[in-house]
C-alpha positions in Angstrom: 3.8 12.6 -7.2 2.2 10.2 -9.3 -0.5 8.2 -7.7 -2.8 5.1 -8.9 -5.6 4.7 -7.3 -7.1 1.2 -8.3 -11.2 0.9 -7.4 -14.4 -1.0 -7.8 -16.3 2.0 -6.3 -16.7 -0.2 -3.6 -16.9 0.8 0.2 -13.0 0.0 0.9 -11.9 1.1 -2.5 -13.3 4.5 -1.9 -12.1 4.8 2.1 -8.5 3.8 0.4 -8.7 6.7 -2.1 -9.8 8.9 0.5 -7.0 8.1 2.9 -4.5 8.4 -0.6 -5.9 12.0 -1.4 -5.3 13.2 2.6 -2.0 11.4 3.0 -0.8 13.9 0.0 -2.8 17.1 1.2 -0.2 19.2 0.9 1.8 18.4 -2.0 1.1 18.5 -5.5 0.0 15.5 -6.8 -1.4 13.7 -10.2 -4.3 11.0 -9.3 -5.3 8.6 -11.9 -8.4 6.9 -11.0 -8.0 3.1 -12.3 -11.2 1.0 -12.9 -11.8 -2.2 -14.7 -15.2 -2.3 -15.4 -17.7 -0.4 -17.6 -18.2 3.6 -17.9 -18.8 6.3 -20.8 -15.9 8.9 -20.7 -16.7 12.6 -19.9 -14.4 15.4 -19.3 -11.0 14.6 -17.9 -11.8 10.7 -18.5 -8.7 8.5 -20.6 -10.8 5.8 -22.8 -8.5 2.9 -23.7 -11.7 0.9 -24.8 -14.5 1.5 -28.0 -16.8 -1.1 -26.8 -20.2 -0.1 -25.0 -19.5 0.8 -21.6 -22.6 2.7 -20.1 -23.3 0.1 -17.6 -20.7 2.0 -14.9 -21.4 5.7 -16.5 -23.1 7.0 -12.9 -20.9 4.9 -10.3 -17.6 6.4 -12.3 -18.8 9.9 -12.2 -20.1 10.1 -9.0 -16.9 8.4 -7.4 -14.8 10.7 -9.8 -16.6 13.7 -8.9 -16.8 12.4 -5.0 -12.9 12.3 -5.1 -12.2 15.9 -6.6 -14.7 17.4 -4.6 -12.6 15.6 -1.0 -9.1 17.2 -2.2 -8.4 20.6 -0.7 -5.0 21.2 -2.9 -5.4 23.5 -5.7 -2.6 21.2 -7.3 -4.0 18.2 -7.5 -5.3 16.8 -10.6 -8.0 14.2 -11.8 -8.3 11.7 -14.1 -10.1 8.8 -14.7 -8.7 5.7 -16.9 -10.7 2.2 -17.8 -8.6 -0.5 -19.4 -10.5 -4.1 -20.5 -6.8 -5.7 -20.4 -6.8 -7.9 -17.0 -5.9 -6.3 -14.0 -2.2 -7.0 -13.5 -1.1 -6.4 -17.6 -3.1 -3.0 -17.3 -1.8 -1.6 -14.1 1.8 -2.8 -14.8 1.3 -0.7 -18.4 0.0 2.3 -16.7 2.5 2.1 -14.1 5.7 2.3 -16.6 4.1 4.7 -18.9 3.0 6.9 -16.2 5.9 6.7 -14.2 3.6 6.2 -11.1 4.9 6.2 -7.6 2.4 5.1 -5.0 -0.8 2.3 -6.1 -3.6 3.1 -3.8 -6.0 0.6 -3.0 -8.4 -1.7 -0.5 -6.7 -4.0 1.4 -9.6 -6.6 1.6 -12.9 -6.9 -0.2 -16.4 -7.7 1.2 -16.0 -11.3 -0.4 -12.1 -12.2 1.4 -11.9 -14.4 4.5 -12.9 -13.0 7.5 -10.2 -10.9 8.8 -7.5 -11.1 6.2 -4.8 -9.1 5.9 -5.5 -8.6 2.2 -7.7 -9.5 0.0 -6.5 -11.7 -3.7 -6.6 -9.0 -5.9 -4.1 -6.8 -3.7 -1.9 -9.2 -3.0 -1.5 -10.1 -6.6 -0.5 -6.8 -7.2 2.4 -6.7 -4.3 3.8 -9.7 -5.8 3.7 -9.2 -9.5 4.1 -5.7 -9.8 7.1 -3.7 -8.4 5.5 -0.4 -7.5 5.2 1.0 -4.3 1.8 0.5 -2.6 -0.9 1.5 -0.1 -3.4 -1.2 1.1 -5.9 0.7 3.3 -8.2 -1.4 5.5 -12.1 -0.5 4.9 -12.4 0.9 8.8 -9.5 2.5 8.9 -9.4 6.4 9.4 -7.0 8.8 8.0 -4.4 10.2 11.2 -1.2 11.5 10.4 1.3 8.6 10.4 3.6 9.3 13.1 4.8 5.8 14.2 5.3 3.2 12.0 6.7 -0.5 12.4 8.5 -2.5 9.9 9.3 -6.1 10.3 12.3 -7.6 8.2 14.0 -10.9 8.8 16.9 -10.0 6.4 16.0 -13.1 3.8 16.8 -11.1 0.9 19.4 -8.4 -0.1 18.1 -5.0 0.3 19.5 -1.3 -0.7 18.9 2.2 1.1 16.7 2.9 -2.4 13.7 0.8 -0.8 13.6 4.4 1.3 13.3 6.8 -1.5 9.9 7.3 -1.2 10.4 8.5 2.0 12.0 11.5 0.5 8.9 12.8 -0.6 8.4 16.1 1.9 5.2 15.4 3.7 4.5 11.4 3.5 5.6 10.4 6.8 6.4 13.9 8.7 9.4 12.4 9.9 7.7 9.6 11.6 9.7 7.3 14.1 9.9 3.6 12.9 10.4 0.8 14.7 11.5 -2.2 13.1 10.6 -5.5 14.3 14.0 -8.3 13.8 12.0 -11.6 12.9 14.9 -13.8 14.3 15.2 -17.1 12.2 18.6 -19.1 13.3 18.6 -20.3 9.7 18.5 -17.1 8.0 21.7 -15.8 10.2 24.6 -16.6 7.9 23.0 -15.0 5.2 24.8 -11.5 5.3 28.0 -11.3 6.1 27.3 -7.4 6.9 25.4 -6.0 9.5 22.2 -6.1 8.2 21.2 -2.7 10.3 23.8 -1.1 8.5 23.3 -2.6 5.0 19.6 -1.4 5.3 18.8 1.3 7.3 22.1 3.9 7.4 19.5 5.7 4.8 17.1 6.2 7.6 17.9 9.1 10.5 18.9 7.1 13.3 16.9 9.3 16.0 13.9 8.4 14.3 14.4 4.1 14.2 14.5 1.8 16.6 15.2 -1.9 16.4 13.1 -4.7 18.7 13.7 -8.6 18.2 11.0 -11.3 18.1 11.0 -15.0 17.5 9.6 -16.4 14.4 7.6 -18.5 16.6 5.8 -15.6 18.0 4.3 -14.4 14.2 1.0 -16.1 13.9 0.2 -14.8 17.9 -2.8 -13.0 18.0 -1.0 -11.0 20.7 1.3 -9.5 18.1 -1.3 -7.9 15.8 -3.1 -6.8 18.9 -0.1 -5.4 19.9 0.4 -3.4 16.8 -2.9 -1.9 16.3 -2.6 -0.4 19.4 1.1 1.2 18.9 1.2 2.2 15.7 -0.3 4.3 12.8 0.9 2.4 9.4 2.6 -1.1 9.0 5.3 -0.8 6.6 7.2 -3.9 4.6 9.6 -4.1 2.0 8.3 -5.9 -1.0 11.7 -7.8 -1.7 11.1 -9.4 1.7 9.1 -11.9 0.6 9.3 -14.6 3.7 7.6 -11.7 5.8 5.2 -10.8 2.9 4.2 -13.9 2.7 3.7 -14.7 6.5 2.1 -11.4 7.2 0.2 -10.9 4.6 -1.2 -14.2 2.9 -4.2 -13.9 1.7 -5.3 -17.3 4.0 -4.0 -16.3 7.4 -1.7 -13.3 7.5 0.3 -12.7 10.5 -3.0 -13.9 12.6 -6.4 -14.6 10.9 -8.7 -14.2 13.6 -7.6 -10.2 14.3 -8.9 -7.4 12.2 -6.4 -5.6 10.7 -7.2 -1.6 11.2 -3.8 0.1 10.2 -2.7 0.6 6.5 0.2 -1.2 4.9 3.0 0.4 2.9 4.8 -1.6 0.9 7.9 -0.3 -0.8 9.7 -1.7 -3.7 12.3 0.7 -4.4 
């Protein structure tokens, strides 16, 4: 498992990598600590820059060291990477060259709107990069995800390899998943197929559930009330982009004036 774990050694950037490094506890994993600003390389450190970079030395080797120190797994491995490219060239690089599986990072900075779902800077990555990804909350705590919900409103064509990265032993400890239909009368002659079938035969059918709700009801403060209480991890699939968009814009989300505690999963395939 490769994971990128993208930080500005902020409070929520560090409570993401956290929850990253305990999700994979028991597997072997390769973390690759991403930042964008200034620090001197040491041991284990990638340089892609020859400009003056001490500014950041302390706050990279103290979150660096912070990180190893949090892993229990003998196989995990550390290292730390700086790029002065902006931040979606640099991460879409690393991704490819590094084959990375899962980007880890804070769902919403200290400077977003109060109580959105994610902040600029993640969002731009769901949309412009096609990795999977893990936007953890700054208040949320690490519990082993053992029921997750998934809303779809079948806009877009969609595979069984969106699951994949379930296949990873470990991730979701065979979680049950409830996935939440977004009825929209004019999306229903989309698929001629039945859109359970098309997307979900992948999934073991003693572990999902379906529910319906009316598009009307997605920007009711009831609904993400609802969820926080339910569930452990909000999952959506990143070619979905109607329920991206209405769940997880950077304005609003899926209800502006709830605070989002759960992380969100996004898969891409």
């Amino acid at each position: 498992m490769n994971v990128l774990i993208l930080t500005d050694f902020s409070q929520v950037a560090t409570n993401a990598a956290k929850y990253g490094i305990h999700l994979f506890k028991d597997m072997p994993a390769n973390f690759y600590l991403f930042n964008f600003d200034k620090f001197d390389p040491g041991e284990d450190v990638i340089l892609n820059s020859t400009d003056n970079q001490t500014e950041a030395v302390e706050n990279l080797y103290k979150h660096f060291k912070e990180l190893q120190s949090y892993s229990t797994n003998e196989e995990h491995c550390f290292k730390a990477v700086f790029s002065e490219d902006n931040l979606v060239n640099a991460t879409r690089k690393f991704v490819a060259e590094k084959r990375i599986d899962l980007i880890v990072m804070g769902a919403a900075g200290k400077d977003s709107i109060k109580n959105t779902i994610l902040g600029n800077h993640t969002f731009e990555i769901i949309r412009k990069i096609k990795c999977n990804l893990l936007a953890v909350p700054e208040e949320c705590l690490y519990i082993i995800p053992q029921k997750l919900i998934l809303p779809i409103d079948y806009s877009a064509s969609f595979d069984n390899g969106l699951f994949k990265f379930f296949e990873h032993p470990g991730i979701t400890n065979n979680a049950a998943i409830t996935v939440m239909e977004i009825a929209d009368n004019s999306l229903a002659n989309t698929h001629h197929q039945n859109p359970r079938e098309l997307v979900f035969d992948y999934l073991k059918s003693e572990n999902v559930k379906f529910v319906e709700i009316d598009e009307k009801y997605i920007h009711n403060r009831r609904l993400l009330q609802d969820v926080q209480k339910k569930y452990d991890m909000i999952v959506i699939l990143g070619k979905n982009l109607n329920v991206c968009e209405r769940f997880l814009d950077v304005k609003c989300g899926v209800c502006a004036d709830v605070t989002n505690k759960l992380p969100i999963l996004v898969l891409h395939g």
